[in-house]
C-alpha positions in Angstrom: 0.0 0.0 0.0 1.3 3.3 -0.7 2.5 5.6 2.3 2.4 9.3 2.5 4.7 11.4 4.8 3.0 14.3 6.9 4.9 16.7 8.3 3.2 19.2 10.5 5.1 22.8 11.2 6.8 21.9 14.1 8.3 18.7 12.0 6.9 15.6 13.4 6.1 13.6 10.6 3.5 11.0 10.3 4.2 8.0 7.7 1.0 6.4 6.9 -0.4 3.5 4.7 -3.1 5.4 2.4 -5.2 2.7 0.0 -5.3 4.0 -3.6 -8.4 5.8 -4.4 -8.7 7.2 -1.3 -7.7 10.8 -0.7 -4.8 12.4 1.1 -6.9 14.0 3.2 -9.1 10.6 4.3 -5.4 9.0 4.8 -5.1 12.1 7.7 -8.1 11.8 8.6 -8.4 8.4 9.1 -5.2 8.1 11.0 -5.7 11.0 13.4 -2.6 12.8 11.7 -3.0 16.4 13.1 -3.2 19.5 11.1 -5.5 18.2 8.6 -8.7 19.5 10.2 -11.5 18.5 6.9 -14.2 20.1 8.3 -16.5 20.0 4.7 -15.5 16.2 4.7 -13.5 16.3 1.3 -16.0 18.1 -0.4 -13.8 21.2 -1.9 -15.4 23.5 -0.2 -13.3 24.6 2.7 -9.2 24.9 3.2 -8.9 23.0 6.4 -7.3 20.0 4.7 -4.5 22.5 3.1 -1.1 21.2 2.8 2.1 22.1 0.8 3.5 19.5 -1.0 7.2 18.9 -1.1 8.2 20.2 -4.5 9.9 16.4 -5.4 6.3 15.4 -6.0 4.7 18.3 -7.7 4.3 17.4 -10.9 3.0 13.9 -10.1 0.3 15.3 -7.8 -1.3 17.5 -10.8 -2.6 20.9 -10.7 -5.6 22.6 -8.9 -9.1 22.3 -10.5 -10.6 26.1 -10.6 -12.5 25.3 -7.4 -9.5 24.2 -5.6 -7.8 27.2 -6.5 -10.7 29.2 -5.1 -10.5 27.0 -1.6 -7.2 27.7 -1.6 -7.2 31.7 -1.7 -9.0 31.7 1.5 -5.8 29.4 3.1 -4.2 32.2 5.2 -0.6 30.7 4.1 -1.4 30.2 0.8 2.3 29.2 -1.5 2.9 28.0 -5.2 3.2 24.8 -3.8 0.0 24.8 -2.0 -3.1 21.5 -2.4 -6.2 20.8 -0.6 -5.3 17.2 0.4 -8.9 16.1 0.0 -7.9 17.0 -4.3 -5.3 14.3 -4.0 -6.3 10.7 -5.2 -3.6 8.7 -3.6 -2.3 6.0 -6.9 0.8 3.6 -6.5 2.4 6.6 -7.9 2.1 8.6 -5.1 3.8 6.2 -3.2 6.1 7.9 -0.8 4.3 11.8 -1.1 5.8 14.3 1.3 3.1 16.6 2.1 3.6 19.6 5.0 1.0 21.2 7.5 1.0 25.3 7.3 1.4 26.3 11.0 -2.4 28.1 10.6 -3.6 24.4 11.1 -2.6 22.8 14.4 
């Protein structure tokens, strides 16, 4: 199964299983990884599940849909870098994704 690393601001990091299909956020979720609040449940339609994703991985995580990018203008940290983790369908892939908790969400 593939594993994604969180790292929250103070740099504990979290290395957890996440099935494929399921998002990055449910992976949090799911494994009470802190930081990744989700309070609209995955639905796109908060930024509570904001992460930055370590720039290694990028490319392979895709770019923000136009609704994501709307979320994400109301993230107070907001960088280029910057995903709604519930927008990130976890694939064999992604297996081994860094992805890093803006201080705004501990």
């Amino acid at each position: 199964m593939p594993k994604v690393t969180y790292i929250e601001h103070n740099g504990t990091e979290h290395a957890v299983e996440v099935p494929v299909g399921l998002s990055v956020m449910r992976g949090a979720v799911d494994n009470n990884v802190p930081g990744i609040d989700a309070d609209c449940g995955g639905e796109c339609a908060c930024a509570t599940c904001h992460v930055f994703v370590d720039p290694a991985w990028e490319a392979r995580t895709g770019t923000p849909s136009e609704q994501e990018a709307s979320m994400l203008s109301f993230a107070a940290t907001k960088q280029d870098n910057s995903r709604l983790s519930c927008q990130i369908e976890m694939t064999a892939a992604l297996d081994g994704l860094v992805v890093r908790m803006p201080e705004a969400q501990h």
